[in-house]
DRENDRENPA-684637 format. One line per 5 residues: for each residue x, y, z of C-alpha. Coordinates in nm, 4 decimals. Layout:
N
X:Y:Z ~ ...
//
This chain:
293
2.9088:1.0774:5.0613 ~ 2.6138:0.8329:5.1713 ~ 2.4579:0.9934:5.4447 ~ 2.3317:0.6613:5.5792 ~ 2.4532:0.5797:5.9026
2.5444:0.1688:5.9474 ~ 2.5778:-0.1138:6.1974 ~ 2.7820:-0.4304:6.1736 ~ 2.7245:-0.6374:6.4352 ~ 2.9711:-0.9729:6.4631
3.3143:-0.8403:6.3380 ~ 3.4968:-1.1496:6.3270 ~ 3.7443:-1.2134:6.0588 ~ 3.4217:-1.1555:5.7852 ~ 3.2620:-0.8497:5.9645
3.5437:-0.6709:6.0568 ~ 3.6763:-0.6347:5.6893 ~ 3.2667:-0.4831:5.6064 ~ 3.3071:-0.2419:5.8970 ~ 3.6188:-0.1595:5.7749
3.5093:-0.0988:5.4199 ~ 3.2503:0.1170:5.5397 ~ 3.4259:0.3333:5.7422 ~ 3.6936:0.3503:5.4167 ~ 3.3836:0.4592:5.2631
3.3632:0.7328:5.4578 ~ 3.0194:0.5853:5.6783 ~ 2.9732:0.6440:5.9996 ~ 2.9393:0.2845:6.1647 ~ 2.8582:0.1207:6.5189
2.9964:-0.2026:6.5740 ~ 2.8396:-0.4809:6.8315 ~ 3.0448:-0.8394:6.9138 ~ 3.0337:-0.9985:7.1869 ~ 3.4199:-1.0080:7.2266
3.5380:-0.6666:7.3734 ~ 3.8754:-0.7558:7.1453 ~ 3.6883:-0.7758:6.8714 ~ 3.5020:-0.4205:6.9082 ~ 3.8590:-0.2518:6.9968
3.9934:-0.3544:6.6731 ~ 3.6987:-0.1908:6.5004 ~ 3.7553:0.1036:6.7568 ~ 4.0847:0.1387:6.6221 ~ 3.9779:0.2678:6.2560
3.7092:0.5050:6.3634 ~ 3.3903:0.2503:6.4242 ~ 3.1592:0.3793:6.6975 ~ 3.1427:0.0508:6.9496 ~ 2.6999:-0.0003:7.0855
2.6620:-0.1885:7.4086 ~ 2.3471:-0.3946:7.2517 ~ 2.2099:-0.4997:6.9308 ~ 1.9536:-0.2995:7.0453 ~ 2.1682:0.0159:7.1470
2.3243:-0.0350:6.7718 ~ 1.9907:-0.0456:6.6118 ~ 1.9019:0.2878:6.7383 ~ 2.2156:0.4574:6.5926 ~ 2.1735:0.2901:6.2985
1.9800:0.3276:5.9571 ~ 2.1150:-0.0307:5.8068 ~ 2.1887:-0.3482:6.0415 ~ 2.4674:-0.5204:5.9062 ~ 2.4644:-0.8861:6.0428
2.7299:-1.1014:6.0318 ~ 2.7440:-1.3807:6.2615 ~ 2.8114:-1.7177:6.2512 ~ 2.4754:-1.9181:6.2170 ~ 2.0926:-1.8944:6.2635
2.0928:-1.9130:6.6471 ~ 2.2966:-1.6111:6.6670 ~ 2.0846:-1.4294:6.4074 ~ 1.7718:-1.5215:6.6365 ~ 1.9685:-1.3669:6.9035
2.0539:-1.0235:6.7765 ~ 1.7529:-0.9701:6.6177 ~ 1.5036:-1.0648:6.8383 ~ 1.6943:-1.2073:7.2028 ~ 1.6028:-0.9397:7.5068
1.8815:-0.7031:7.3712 ~ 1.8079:-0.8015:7.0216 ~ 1.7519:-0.5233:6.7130 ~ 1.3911:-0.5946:6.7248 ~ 1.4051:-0.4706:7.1100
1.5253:-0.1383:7.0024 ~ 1.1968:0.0381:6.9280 ~ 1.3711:0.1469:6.5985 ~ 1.1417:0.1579:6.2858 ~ 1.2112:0.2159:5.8864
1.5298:0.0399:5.9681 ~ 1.7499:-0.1907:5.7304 ~ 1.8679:-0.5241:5.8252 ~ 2.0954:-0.6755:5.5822 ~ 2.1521:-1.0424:5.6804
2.5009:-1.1554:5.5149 ~ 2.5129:-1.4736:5.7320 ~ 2.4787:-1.8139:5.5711 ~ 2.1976:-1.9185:5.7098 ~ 1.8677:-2.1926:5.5491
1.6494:-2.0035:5.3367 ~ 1.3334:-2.0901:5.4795 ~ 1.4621:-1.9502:5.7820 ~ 1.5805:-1.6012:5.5782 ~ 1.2074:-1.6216:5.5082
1.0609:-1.6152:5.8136 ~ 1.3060:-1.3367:5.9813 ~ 1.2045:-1.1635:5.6638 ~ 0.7686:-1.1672:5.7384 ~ 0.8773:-1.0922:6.1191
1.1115:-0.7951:6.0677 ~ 0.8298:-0.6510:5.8456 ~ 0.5685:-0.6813:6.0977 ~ 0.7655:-0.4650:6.3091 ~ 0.8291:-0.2237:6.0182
1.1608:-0.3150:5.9904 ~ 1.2812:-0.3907:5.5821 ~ 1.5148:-0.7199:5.5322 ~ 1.7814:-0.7344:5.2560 ~ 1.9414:-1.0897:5.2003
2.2628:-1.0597:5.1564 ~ 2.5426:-1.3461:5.2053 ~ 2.8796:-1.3034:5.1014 ~ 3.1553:-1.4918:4.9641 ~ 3.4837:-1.3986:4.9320
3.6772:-1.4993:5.2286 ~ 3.8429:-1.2022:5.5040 ~ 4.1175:-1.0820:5.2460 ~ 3.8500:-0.9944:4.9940 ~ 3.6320:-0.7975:5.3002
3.8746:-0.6212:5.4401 ~ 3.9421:-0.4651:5.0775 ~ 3.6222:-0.4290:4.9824 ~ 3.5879:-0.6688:4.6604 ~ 3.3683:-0.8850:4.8286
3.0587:-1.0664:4.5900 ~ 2.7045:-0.9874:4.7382 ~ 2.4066:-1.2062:4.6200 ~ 2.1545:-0.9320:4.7093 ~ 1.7348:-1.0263:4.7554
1.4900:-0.8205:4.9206 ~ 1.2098:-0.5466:4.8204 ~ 1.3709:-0.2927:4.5207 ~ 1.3357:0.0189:4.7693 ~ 1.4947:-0.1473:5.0206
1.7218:-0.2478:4.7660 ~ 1.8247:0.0508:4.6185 ~ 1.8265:0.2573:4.9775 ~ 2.1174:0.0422:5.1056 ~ 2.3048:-0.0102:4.7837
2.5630:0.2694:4.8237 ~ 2.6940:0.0942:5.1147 ~ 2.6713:-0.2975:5.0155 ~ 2.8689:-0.1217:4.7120 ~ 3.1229:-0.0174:4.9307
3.2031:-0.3857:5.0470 ~ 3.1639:-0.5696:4.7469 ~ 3.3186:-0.5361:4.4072 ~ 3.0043:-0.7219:4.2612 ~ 2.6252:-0.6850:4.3669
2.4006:-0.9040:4.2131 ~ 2.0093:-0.8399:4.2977 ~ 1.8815:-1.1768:4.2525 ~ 1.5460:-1.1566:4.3991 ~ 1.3181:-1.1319:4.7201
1.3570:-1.2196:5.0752 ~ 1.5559:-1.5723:5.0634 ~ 1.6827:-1.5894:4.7216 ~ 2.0120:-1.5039:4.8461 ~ 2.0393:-1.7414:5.1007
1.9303:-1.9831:4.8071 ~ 2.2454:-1.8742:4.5793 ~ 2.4986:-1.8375:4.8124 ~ 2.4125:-2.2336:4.9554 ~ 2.4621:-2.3504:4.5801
2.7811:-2.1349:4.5525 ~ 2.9045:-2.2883:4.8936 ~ 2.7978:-2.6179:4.8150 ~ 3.0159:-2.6422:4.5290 ~ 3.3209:-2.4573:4.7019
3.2646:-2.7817:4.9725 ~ 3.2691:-3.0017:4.6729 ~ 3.5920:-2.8155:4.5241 ~ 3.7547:-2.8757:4.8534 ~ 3.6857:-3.2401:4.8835
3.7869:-3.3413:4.5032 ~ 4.1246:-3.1404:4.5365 ~ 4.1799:-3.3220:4.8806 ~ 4.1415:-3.5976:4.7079 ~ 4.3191:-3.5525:4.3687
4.6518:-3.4304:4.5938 ~ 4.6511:-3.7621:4.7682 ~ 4.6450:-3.9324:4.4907 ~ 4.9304:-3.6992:4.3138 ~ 5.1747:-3.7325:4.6426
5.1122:-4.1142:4.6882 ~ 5.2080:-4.1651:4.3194 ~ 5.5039:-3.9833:4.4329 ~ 5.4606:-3.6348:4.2991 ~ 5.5261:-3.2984:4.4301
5.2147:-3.1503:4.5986 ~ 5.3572:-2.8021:4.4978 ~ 5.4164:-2.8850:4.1582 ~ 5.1083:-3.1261:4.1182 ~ 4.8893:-2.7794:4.2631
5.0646:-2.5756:4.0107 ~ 4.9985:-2.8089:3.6776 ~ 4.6085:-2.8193:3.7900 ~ 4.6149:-2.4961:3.8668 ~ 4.7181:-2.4327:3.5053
4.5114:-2.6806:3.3320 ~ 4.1165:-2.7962:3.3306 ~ 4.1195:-2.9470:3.7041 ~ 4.1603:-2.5683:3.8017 ~ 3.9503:-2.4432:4.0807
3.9327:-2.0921:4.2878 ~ 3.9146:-2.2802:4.5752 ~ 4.2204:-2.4795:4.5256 ~ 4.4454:-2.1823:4.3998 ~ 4.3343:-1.9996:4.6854
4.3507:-2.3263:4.9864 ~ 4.6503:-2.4728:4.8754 ~ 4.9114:-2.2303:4.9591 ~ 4.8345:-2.2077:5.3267 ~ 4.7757:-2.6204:5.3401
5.1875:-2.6604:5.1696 ~ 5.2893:-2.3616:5.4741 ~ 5.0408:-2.5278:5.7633 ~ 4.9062:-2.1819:5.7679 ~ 4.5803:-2.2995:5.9536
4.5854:-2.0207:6.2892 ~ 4.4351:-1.8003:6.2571 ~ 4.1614:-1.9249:6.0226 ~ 4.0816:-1.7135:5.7635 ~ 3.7601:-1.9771:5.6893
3.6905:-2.2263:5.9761 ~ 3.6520:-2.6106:5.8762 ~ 3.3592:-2.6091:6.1277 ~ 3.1963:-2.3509:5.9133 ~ 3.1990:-2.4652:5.5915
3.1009:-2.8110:5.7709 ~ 2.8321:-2.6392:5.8462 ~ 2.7306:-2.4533:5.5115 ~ 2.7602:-2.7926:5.3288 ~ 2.4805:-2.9591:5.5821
2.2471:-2.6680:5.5211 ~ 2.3064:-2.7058:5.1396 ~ 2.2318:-3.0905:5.1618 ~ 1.9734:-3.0840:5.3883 ~ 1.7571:-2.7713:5.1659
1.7979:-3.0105:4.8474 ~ 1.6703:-3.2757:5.0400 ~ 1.3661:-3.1369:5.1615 ~ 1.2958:-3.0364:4.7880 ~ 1.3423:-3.3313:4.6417
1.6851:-3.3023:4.5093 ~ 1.9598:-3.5918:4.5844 ~ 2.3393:-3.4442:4.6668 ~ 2.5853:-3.7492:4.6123 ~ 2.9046:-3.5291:4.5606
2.8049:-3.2830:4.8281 ~ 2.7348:-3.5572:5.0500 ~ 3.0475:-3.6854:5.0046 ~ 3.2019:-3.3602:5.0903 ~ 2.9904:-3.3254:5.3798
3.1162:-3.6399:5.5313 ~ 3.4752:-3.5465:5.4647 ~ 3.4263:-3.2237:5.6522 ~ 3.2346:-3.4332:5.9458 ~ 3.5225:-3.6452:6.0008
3.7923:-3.3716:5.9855 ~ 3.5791:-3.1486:6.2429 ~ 3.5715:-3.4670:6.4634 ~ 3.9316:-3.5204:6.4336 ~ 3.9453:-3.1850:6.6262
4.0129:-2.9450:6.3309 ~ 3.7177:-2.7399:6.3081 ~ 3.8588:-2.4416:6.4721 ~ 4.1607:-2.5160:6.1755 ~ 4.1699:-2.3070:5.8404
3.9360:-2.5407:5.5977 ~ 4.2945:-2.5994:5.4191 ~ 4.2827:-2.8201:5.6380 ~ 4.1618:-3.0555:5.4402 ~ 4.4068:-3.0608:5.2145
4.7066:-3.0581:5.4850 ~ 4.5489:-3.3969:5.6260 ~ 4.5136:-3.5136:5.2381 ~ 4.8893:-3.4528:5.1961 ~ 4.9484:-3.6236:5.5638
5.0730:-3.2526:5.6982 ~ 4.8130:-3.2955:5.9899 ~ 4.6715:-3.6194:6.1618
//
C-alpha cells in the first residue's frame, strides 16, 4: 500500500470523486473546501478534514488541487492560509485544475523556489468517472516528481499519460476541452436542425450516435438534456464557458485563429447570460431542442 499520505483540497463534484478514490485506495487523505458540507461528505468515507490549505499541507506529502479556476489556485497556494504558508518542504502539488498554461508555468518556477515540486495534472472525465476512479490524467512535471506521486494519480485515473514538463498538461487538456466545447456546440446545433425538420430528438441522438456524426460528448450530454437533468450539475455551463475562453485566448496569443471554437465560445456566452451557467452544460442542448428558454 502507498505509504504516501495525500491532500485534496476543493472536493466539489470533481474532487470529491479523487478523494474518494484515494481513500478506496487505501491512502490516508486530508480534505480542505471551503464549504463545511462539502468536507462532511468527504468525512463520511474516512478523509481526515484540515482547517487551512496550510494546515493540509503539513499533513500532507502530495497537494491535490482541484478548484475551479486560477484565482482560487493563487489562493490556496500562496493566499495567507495558502500551501506555500505552511512551512512544508519536499512536498507535491499536483494541480488538476484547468487553468492557462503560462500561468501552470509560473506556479511551477514559484513552488520550486520554495522547494516545493509541481506535477500538472488536469483531468477529464466528468464526476461519474472520478468518483470510480477511471478518470484520464494528462500528467507534466519533473520524472522524480513524476514517478513519486504516480501510485496515487493511478489510483484516480484509469489512464496516465506523462506528456511533458511543467505546463504541458495544461496545454493538452485546453485542446481536449476545446474540442469537447466544439462537440457541444455542433450537436446543439445538428439537434435543432433534426427536431425542426420534425424528427425525434431521441431517435435523431440515437442514429448519430450510431453513425460518423458520433461524439463522446453527445452520447454522454444528451441523455440528461431529453430528462432536463441539469441540478445538480455534473459539469457547469459556466465552466466549460470558461475552459473554451482560455483555449481561444492561448491560440490567440500564439498566433493560431479558432473559428469553430469561437463559435462555441459565443454559444456558451449567451447561454451563461441567459442565466444557465450554474445549469448542467446539457444545457445546451435542452435550449437547442427548446426544453429551456
Amino acid at each position: 500500500m502507498p505509504s504516501l499520505r495525500a491532500g485534496v483540497i476543493g472536493v466539489g463534484a470533481m474532487g470529491l470523486g479523487v478523494a474518494r478514490s484515494l481513500r478506496r485506495g487505501g491512502i490516508a487523505t486530508t480534505v480542505r473546501d471551503v464549504r463545511p458540507e462539502a468536507e462532511h461528505a468527504a468525512a463520511a468515507f474516512g478523509a481526515a478534514v484540515a482547517a487551512s490549505p496550510a494546515a493540509l499541507a503539513r499533513a500532507a506529502d502530495v497537494i491535490i488541487i482541484v478548484v475551479v479556476d486560477a484565482r482560487q489556485v493563487e489562493d490556496v497556494l500562496f493566499g495567507a492560509d495558502g500551501v506555500s504558508a505552511s512551512g512544508a518542504t519536499e512536498r507535491i502539488v499536483v494541480l488538476s485544475s484547468t487553468v492557462d498554461p503560462d500561468f501552470v508555468v509560473d506556479v511551477a518556477h514559484r513552488l520550486a523556489a520554495r522547494g516545493i515540486a509541481l506535477v500538472d495534472a488536469p483531468v477529464s472525465g466528468g464526476p461519474a468517472r472520478a468518483h470510480d476512479g477511471t478518470l484520464t490524467i494528462m500528467a507534466g512535471g519533473p520524472r522524480d516528481a513524476l514517478a513519486r506521486c504516480r501510485p496515487l494519480l493511478d489510483c484516480m485515473a484509469q489512464r496516465v499519460f506523462e506528456v511533458g514538463a511543467a505546463g504541458d498538461g495544461a496545454r493538452m487538456k485546453l485542446a481536449n476541452n476545446l474540442l469537447a466545447a466544439v462537440h457541444l456546440a455542433a450537436a446543439a446545433e445538428a439537434l435543432s436542425l433534426a427536431t425542426r425538420a420534425g424528427l425525434d430528438a431521441r431517435l435523431a441522438g440515437a442514429v448519430i450516435g450510431a453513425s460518423s456524426g458520433a461524439s463522446w460528448i453527445v452520447e454522454d450530454r444528451l441523455p440528461r438534456a431529453l430528462a432536463h437533468d441539469l441540478q445538480p450539475p455534473r459539469a457547469a455551463a459556466r465552466i466549460l464557458a470558461k475552459d473554451a475562453a482560455l483555449a481561444a485566448d492561448y491560440a490567440r496569443r500564439r498566433g493560431l485563429a479558432t473559428p469553430f471554437t469561437d463559435e462555441a465560445r459565443r454559444a456558451f456566452d449567451a447561454i451563461v447570460a441567459a442565466g444557465h451557467g450554474e445549469d448542467d452544460d446539457a444545457v445546451l442542448l435542452a435550449r437547442a431542442l427548446g426544453r429551456v428558454g
